[in-house]
C-alpha positions in Angstrom: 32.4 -21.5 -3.5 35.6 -19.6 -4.7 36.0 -15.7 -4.3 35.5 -14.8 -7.5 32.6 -16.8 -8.3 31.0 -15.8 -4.9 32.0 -12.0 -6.2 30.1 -12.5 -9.3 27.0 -14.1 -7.6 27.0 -10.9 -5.4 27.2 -8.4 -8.4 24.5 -10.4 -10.1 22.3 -9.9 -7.3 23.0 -6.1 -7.0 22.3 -6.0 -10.9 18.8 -7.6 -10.5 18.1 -5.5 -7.5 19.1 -2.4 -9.4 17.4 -3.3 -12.3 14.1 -4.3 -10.3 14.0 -0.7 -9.0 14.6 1.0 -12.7 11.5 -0.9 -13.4 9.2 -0.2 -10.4 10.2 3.9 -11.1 9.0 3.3 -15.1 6.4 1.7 -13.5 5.4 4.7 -11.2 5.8 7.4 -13.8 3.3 5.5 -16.6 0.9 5.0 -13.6 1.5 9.2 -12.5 0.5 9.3 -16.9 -1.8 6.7 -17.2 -2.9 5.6 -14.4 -1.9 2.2 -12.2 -5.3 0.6 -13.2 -3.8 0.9 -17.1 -0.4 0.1 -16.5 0.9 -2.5 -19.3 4.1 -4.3 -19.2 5.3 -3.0 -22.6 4.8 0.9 -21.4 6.9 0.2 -18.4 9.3 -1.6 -20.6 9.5 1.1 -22.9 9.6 4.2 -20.4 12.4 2.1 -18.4 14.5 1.5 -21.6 14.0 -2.7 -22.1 13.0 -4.7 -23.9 9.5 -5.8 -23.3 10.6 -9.7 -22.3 13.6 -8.3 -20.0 10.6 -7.0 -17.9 8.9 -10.7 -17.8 12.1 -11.6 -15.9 11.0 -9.9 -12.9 7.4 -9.5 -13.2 5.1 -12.2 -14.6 2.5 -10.1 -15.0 0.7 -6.4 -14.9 -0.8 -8.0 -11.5 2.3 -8.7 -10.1 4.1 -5.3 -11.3 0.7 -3.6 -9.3 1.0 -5.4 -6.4 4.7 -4.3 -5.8 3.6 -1.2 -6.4 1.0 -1.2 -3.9 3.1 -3.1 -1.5 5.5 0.0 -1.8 2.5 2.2 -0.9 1.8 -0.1 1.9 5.2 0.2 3.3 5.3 3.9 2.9 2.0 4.4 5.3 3.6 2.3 7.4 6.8 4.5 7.7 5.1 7.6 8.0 2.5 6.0 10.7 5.3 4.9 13.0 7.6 8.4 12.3 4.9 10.8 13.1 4.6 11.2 16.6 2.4 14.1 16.8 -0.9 12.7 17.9 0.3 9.3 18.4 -2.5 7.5 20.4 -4.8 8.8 18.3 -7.4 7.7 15.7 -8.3 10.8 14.4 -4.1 11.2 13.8 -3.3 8.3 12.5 -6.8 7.9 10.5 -5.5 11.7 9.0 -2.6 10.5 7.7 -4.0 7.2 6.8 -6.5 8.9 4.4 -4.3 11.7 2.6 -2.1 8.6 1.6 -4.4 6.9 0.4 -6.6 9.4 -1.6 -3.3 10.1 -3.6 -3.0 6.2 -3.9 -3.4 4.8 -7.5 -1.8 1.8 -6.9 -3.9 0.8 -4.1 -7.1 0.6 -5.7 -5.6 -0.9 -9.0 -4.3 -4.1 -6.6 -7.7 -4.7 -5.2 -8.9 -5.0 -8.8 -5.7 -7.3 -9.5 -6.3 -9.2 -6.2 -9.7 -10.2 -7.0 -8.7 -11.5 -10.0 -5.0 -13.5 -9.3 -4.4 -16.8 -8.2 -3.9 -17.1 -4.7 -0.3 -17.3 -3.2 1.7 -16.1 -5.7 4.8 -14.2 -4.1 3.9 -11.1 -5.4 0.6 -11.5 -3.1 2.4 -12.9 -0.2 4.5 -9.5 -0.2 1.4 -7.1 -0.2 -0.2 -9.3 2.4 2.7 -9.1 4.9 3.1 -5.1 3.8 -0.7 -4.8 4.7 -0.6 -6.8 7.8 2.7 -4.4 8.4 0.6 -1.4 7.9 -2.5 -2.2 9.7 0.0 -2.6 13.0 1.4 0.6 12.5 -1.8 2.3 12.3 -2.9 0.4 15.4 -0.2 1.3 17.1 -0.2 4.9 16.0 -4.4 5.1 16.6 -3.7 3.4 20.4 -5.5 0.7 19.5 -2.5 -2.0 20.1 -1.7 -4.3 21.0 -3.7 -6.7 19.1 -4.1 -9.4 20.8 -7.3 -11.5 20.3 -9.3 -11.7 16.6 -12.0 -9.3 18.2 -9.4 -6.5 18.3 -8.2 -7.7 15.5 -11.6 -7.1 13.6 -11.6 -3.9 15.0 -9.0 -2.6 13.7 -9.6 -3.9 10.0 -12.9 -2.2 10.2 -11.4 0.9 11.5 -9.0 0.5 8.6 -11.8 -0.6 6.0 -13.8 2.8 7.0 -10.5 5.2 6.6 -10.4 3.1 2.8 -14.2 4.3 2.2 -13.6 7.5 3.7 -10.7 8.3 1.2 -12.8 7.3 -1.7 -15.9 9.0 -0.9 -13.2 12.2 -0.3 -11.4 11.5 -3.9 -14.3 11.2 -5.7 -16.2 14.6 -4.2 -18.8 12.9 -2.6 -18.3 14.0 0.8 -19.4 17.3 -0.2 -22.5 16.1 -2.1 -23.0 14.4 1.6 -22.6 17.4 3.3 -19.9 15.8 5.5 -15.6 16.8 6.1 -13.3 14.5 6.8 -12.0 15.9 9.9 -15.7 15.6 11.1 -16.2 12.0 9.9 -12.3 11.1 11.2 -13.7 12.6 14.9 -16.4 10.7 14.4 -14.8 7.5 13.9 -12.5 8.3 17.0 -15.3 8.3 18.9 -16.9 5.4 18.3 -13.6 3.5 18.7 -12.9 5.3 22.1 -16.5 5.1 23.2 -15.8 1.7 25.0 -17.5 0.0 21.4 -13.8 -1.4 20.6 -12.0 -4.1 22.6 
C-alpha cells in the first residue's frame, strides 16, 4: 500500500471514529432529555447535526445505539471500581459505588429492554457482553471476591451483582423507604452474607 493511500485510510478511520463519538454525545444528551428508553435515531441525528441515514452508517438500529451506550456505562463502573481504592476488599465498597452508578443509569435499563428483544450476536451485543463480563471482574476484584475461578464463584458473583441491580432499582424508584430499609443497611447486609462463609 503506498504512503499516501495508507495516509488516507488512516484519516478515514480517525473521521469515523470522530464522527462515532459526535453521535454517542447526541445520543447522551436526547437520553439526559428524553430518556435512553425513547431514544430514536432521527433525534440523535438531528441533535448531532446529520442527516438521519449518515447515523444508519454506524448504528443499525436504536438497539444498537443503546447498547453502546450502556457498554460505555459498563466501562465507566468498571474504571471507577478498579481506581477507588478506599475500601477495596470490600462488598459494601464496591456494592456503594456499584449502586450510585447505576441508579443514575438510563442506559442500562433501556439495554435490558433492547437485549431481550435483539438478535443474538450482533457486534453491538458482543461489545456490552465483554464490557459486562469486564465489569463484573472489577467489582469482584474491588468486593475481594476474586479471583474467579470455578462457575460456583462465578455464580456468586453474578448474584451479588444481580442484587446490587435490584437494590438500585428499588432505591430509584423510592421503594426502599416504603420498605422501611437504607441502602447502606441492605449493602451491610449483603456483605455479610457473602463474608459469612455462604460464598465460595
Amino acid at each position: 500500500m503506498s504512503e499516501a493511500l495508507t495516509r488516507r485510510v488512516e484519516r478515514r478511520t480517525r473521521q469515523r471514529a470522530t464522527n462515532r463519538a459526535a453521535i454517542l454525545e447526541a445520543a447522551r444528551r436526547v437520553a439526559a432529555k428524553e430518556g435512553a428508553g425513547n431514544l430514536s435515531l432521527r433525534a440523535v441525528a438531528a441533535e448531532a447535526g446529520y442527516a438521519p441515514a449518515s447515523v444508519y452508517e454506524y448504528f443499525q438500529n436504536r438497539a444498537e445505539l443503546v447498547l453502546a451506550l450502556a457498554s460505555e456505562e459498563l466501562a465507566q463502573i468498571a474504571r471507577e471500581l478498579r481506581e477507588k481504592r478506599q475500601g477495596h476488599g470490600s462488598i459494601e465498597a464496591a456494592g456503594a459505588i456499584v449502586v450510585r452508578a447505576l441508579r443514575g443509569s438510563g442506559a442500562l435499563p433501556a439495554a435490558m429492554a433492547a437485549l431481550s428483544g435483539s438478535v443474538a450476536g450482533s457486534e453491538a451485543e458482543r461489545l456490552f457482553n465483554g464490557k459486562l463480563i469486564a465489569a463484573l471482574t472489577a467489582f469482584a476484584e474491588a468486593a475481594g471476591l476474586a479471583p474467579v475461578t470455578d462457575r460456583r464463584r462465578q455464580a456468586g458473583v453474578v448474584l451479588a451483582a444481580s442484587c446490587l441491580v435490584g437494590l438500585s432499582l428499588l432505591g430509584r424508584a423510592g421503594r426502599l423507604a416504603a420498605l422501611s430499609q437504607d441502602e447502606q443497611t441492605l449493602l451491610a447486609e449483603l456483605s455479610s452474607f457473602f463474608s459469612g462463609g455462604k460464598f465460595g
